[in-house]
C-alpha positions, 0 to 999 in steps of 0.5 A, a space after each residue: 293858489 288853489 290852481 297852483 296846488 291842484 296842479 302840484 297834486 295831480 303830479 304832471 310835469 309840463 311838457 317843454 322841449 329841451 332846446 326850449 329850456 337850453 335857451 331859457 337857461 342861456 337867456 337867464 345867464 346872459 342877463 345875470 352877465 355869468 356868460 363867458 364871453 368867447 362862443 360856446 363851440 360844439 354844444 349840442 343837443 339830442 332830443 328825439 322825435 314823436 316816434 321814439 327816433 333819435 334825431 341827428 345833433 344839432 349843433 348851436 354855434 353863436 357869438 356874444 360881446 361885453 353886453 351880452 348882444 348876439 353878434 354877426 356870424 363870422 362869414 357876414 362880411 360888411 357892404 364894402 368888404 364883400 365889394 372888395 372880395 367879389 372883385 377879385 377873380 380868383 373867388 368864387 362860391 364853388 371854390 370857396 366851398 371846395 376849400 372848406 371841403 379840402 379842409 375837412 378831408 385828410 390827403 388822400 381821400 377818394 370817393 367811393 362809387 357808392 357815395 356817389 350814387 343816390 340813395 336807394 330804399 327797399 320798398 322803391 326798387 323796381 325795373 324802371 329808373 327812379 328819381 329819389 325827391 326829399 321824403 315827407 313826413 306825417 303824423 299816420 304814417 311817419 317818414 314817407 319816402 318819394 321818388 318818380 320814374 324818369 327815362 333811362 338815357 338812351 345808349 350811346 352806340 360806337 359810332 364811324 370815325 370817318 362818317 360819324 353815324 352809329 354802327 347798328 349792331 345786327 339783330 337775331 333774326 327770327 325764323 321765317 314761318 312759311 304759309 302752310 306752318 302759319 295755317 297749321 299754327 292757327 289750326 291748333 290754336 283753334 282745336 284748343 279754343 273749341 276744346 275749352 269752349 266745349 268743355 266750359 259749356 258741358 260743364 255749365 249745362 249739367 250742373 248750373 248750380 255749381 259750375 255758373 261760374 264758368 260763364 265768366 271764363 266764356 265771356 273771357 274767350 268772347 273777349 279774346 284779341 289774338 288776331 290770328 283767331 279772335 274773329 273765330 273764336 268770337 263767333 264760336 263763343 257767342 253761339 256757345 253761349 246763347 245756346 247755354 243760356 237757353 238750356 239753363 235760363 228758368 221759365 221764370 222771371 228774376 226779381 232783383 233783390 232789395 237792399 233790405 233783403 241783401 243786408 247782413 241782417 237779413 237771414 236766410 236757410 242755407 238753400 234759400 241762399 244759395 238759390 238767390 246767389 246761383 239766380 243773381 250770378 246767372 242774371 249778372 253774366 247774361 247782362 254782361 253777354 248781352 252787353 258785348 253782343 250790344 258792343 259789336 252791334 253799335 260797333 257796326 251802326 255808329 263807328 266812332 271816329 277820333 276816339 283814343 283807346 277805341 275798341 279793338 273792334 274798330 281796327 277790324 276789317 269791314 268785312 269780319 266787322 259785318 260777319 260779327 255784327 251778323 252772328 251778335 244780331 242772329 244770337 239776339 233774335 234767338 234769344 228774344 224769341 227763345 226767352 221773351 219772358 225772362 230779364 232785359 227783354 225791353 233791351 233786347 227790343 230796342 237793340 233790335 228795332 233799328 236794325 230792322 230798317 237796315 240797307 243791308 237784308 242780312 241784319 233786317 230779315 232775321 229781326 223782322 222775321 224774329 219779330 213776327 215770330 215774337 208777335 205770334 207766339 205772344 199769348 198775355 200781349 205785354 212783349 208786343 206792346 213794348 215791340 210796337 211803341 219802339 217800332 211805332 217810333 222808329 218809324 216816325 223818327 226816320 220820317 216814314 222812310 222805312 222798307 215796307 217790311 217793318 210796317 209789314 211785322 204788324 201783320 203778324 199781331 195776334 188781336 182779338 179781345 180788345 175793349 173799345 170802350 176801356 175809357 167810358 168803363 174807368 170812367 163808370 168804375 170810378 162813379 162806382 167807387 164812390 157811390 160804394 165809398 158813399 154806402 160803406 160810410 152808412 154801413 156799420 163797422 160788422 158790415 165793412 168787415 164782411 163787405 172787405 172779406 167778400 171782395 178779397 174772396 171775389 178777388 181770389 177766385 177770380 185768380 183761380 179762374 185765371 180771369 186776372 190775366 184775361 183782363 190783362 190780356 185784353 188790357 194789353 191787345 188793346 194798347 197794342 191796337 191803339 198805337 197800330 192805327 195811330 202809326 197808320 192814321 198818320 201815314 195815311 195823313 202826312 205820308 200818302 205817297 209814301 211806300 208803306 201806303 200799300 203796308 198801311 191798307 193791307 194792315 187796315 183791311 186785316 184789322 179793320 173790324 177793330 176800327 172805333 166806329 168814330 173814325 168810320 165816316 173820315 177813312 171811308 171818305 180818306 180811302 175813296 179818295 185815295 182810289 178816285 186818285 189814279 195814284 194806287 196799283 191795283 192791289 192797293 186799291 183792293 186793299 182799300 175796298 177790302 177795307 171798307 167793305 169789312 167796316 160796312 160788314 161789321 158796326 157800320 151796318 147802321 151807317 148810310 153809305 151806299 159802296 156802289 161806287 166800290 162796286 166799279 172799281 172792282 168789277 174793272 180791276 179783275 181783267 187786272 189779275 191774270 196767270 203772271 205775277 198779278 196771280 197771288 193778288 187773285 185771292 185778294 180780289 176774291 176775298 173782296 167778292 167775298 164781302 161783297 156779293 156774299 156776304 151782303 147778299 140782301 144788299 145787291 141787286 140781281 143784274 150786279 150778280 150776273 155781271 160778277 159771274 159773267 167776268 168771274 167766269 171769264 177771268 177763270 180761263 187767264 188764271 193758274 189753275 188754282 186761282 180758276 179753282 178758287 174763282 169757281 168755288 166763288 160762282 158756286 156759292 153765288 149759283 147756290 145763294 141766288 138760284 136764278 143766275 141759272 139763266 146764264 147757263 141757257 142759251 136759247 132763251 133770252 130775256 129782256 132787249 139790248 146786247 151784252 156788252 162787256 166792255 163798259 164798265 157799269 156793271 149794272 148796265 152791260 145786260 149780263 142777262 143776254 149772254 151765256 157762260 160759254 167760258 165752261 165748255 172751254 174749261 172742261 178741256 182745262 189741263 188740271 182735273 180738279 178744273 174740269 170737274 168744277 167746270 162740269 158741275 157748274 154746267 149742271 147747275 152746280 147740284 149738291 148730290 146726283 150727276 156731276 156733283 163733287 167730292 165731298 172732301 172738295 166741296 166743303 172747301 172754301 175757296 181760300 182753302 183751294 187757292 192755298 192747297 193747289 198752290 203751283 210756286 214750287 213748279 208742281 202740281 200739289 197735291 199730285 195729278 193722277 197718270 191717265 190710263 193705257 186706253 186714254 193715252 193711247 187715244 191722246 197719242 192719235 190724236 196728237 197725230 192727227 193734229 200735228 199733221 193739221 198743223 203742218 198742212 195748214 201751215 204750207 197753206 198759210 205760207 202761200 197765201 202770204 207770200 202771194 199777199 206780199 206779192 201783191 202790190 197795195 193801192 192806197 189812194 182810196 183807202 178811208 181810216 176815218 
């Protein structure tokens, strides 16, 4: 009862649809037998849906009998009646239904064209042909109307009576452009596009700030597809935005913001915010045009095949695909040697570095010399870092089968503070550490405070000495010369025959003072091998020389390694140089006396010196002149550091027995004592002056004052020095050679007079006697070549 009172109370009707309760009342009637017992035609019911619509009547048409039992529907027929009814031919479902629709309609009724035609609604007209489905409806969004598009039927074309084929009515011909009207329309087109590019690029470089907008609508000319101009307009495009890069692009590098910072929530002054929108927006565009430069580029590298919707790129010639892939290539390497300090450089490197061993030298030379480049300029060491592992692994994932110019970018490395012994010094900061944790748990809790305060204050003034990015610096280089030698050392084991052989020993005798002092023993034994082998040109035996006298040089003064057998090999590569191709391996071969004879003066003995200055003396007259200048200076120093190789220069005196003899190659026991330096007075007959002086002042005993000393500006030259200042590869002498006066020439004059008329009579002379030698018959019979 309380439940029935609460609800009475609270005033809610129940919620009962009406057919609900027109089929409770039929149903209360019924048992009450009230109900007539003919049908009740034409009752109906209105009830409208959630959305307030009326829906359509419904009309409820039923039969009941004397019980008040529901009765089949007129048109049930029983089993037997529907057999009987089916047999007949005249029947059937579709004449049926068109009899009852006759009978609906009044005579004289014609469709009309719109009742024939579908439905169409407002929100669905398009041009395309479309099928009206049934339409759903849902609780959200009501009544939803579908439809799908289907093919419009193709147009039935009149067609021959007598052949039966379609007549194709003709189309309008458009007129034909000639060659010169299409070169005119692709001319202008091009005007235009340089116009906007120039105009878009002015606008960026005088206001960045306002106008960084205006990269997207140059990354939208980079992406242009009309085939008359899009190779063109791609490249003019790439050029003009690397350009604008480089002038707008901060000395800095931009942090990309965190999420917190991003947040509604954070607050930031007007200026602050629209610095960081202008750097966000300025680093978004340059990884898009990056992105697209990489697109062209492994366009080029990996062609895909079989691909559907590939890039237009793809369907490009060969030719305009490898002028594009040149310009994108060209733009990178400016870029990364423009702005290695800025965001996606490590990407820039690693799009790079394959391309340095690619067959073709239009994409290699640029990154390889872009690379150098990187190495040189590189002052803190971090970006040739990340340059020498990618290249250090490209390297071992082709197997060592790479152009001898990528191991050659090494070379360029700029290393000098490195920290050997990086490792023991952790492993001592670590013992320390904790003897300084162990001291802060006995000090008291004033003493902590001021121990941290003395730190953070050590900390600081070492930032303000810029002692923080020394160590850096030092941190870096030495990575960098770690994966140097690893790249080396495992060409030198698993890859001797291979080509960068000759890259790895140039490499090593450059860097070999940065050799740990653990791997001194094995590359000396490694490198003596590889000379003893036969297998190695002369200048890589050199390098490998170079190499090992640079170790002994430096920490591996204390090792006991007796080179005398470095010593021969070098005494028997020099009449390997001559004036030929051999000349630029010259300065080499001197650099290796160098380390040698000079700097391990206290080390040689005094025959190995004269046997050096008798061959040095000797190789000066088969060498451009300023190899000879070069190999001179070297006789000059070693006539100053040992003041009795005068004896050379005495031919009236001997010491000691025996003979010298220049072909053996010991140079130890060829007597260099019993002969003189006769090449000199050939040399002051040389044709560069320069020469002839060198030769004089070393016929005097080279003095450092009086007569036939040198001028000072060429004696405080070293010998590199010279050989690089009087470099004749331009085919002129450099510096100039002064003219000879009127009287010198005049006197030349005569005496090539005179010469050319020796010349001509010992010629007809020459000419008799071997005419009458072949006239001359030849008795072989006792003729001995044993």
């Amino acid at each position: 009862m309380a439940k029935k009172v609460s609800k009475a109370k609270s005033g809610k009707k129940s919620k009962v649809s009406l057919v609900k309760r027109v089929n409770k009342k039929v149903t209360k009637l019924q048992k009450q037998g009230k109900l007539k017992k003919s049908s009740r035609k034409g009752a109906s019911i209105q009830h409208g849906n959630k959305n307030g619509n009326a829906v359509p009547a419904v009309a409820v048409e039923t039969r009941y009998d004397s019980e008040g039992n529901e009765l089949a529907e007129e048109w049930d027929r029983e089993e037997s009646g529907d057999v009987t009814l089916l047999a007949d031919a005249n029947w059937s479902f579709n004449t049926e239904a068109e009899r009852r629709q006759k009978k609906r309609k009044p005579d004289g009724y014609s469709m009309n064209e719109y009742e024939v035609n579908p439905r169409k609604y407002a929100d669905l007209e398009s041009q395309t042909a479309v099928k009206h489905l049934l339409p759903i409806k849902s609780r959200r969004h009501g009544i939803i109307q579908q439809s799908i598009e289907i093919d419009e039927p193709a147009e039935i074309l009149p067609t021959d009576s007598s052949e039966g084929l379609p007549l194709l009515q003709p189309a309008e011909e458009l007129p034909a452009l000639s060659t010169i009207a299409l070169y005119a329309q692709r001319r202008r087109k091009l005007e235009q596009t340089k116009l906007l590019i120039a105009a878009l690029a002015t606008a960026v470089v005088e206001n960045p700030e306002e106008n960084v907008k205006k990269l997207r609508q140059l990354r939208v000319i980079l992406q242009d597809t009309d085939p008359d101009v899009m190779v063109t307009v791609k490249k003019w495009s790439m050029m003009s935005l690397m350009e604008v890069f480089k002038d707008i692009v901060p000395g800095y590098r931009i942090r990309v913001p965190k999420e917190e910072e991003t947040s509604p929530e954070q607050k930031l002054k007007k200026e602050t915010e629209e610095m960081v929108n202008y750097e966000q927006s300025l680093v978004k565009n340059y990884r898009l045009y990056l992105e697209e430069l990489e697109k062209l580029i492994n366009g080029m590298m990996k062609p895909k095949k079989n691909t559907k919707g590939r890039d237009l790129h793809a369907k490009l010639p060969a030719t305009a695909l490898c002028s594009l892939t040149v310009v994108a290539v060209n733009c990178l390497c400016s870029l990364l040697t423009a702005l290695p300090h800025f965001n996606y450089r490590l990407n820039i490197i690693t799009v790079l570095v394959p391309m340095m061993a690619h067959k073709m030298q239009k994409l290699s030379v640029p990154v390889c010399t872009a690379m150098k480049q990187l190495f040189k300029e590189d002052k803190l060491g971090e970006a040739s870092l990340e340059a020498t592992r990618l290249i250090s692994k490209m390297i071992k994932t082709r197997s060592y089968i790479v152009p001898t110019q990528v191991l050659d970018t090494f070379l360029s490395l700029r290393i000098k503070n490195v920290d050997l012994d990086a490792e023991s010094e952790a492993e001592k900061k670590k013992q320390k550490l904790m003897t300084k944790k162990e001291k802060m748990q006995k000090l008291s809790r004033r003493e902590r405070k001021r121990s941290k305060r003395m730190e953070h204050l050590e900390q600081e003034l070492l930032e303000a000495e810029a002692e923080e990015s020394k160590a850096k610096k030092t941190k870096f280089q030495t990575e960098t010369i770690k994966v140097v030698f690893l790249t080396y050392f495992r060409i030198l084991k698993k890859a001797r025959k291979s080509l960068l052989l000759s890259s790895v020993l140039e490499g090593l005798a450059k860097f070999a003072h940065l050799i740990n002092v653990g791997f001194f023993d094995d590359l000396i034994s490694v490198l003596h091998q590889l000379v003893e082998s036969g297998d190695l040109m002369h200048r890589q035996m050199l390098h490998c020389i170079q190499t090992v006298f640079t170790i002994l040089s430096g920490q591996g003064q204390a090792l006991n390694i007796d080179p005398l057998r470095f010593y021969t090999d070098v005494y028997n590569i020099l009449f390997q140089l001559h004036a030929g191709v051999t000349n630029g391996d010259a300065l080499l071969g001197l650099e290796c006396l160098d380390l040698m004879l000079v700097k391990r003066r206290k080390q040689v003995s005094f025959q190995r010196v004269l046997a050096f200055v008798k061959r040095l003396c000797t190789l000066a007259l088969q060498l451009e002149h300023n190899s000879s200048l070069a190999t001179l200076a070297i006789v000059r120093s070693l006539f100053q550091i040992f003041p009795k190789c005068d004896v050379l220069l005495d031919s009236d005196e001997s010491q000691g027995s025996g003979l010298f003899m220049c072909e053996l190659p010991e140079p130890e026991h060829c007597n260099a004592h019993q002969t003189t330096l006769w090449e000199l007075h050939r040399l002051l007959k040389h044709y560069h002056p320069l020469v002839r002086r060198h030769a004089e002042n070393l016929l005097l005993g080279a003095p450092l004052q009086g007569q036939g000393q040198l001028p000072v500006t060429t004696s405080r030259k070293s010998f590199g020095e010279l050989f690089k200042e009087y470099n004749p590869d331009e085919m002129v002498f450099n510096p100039p050679v002064p003219m000879p006066s009127q009287s010198q020439s005049a006197s030349n004059k005569s005496k090539k007079k005179m010469l050319h008329q020796l010349d001509t009579f010992s010629s007809v002379q020459i000419r008799h006697l071997v005419e009458r030698v072949q006239a001359t018959p030849l008795d072989c019979a006792h003729a001995d070549f044993t």
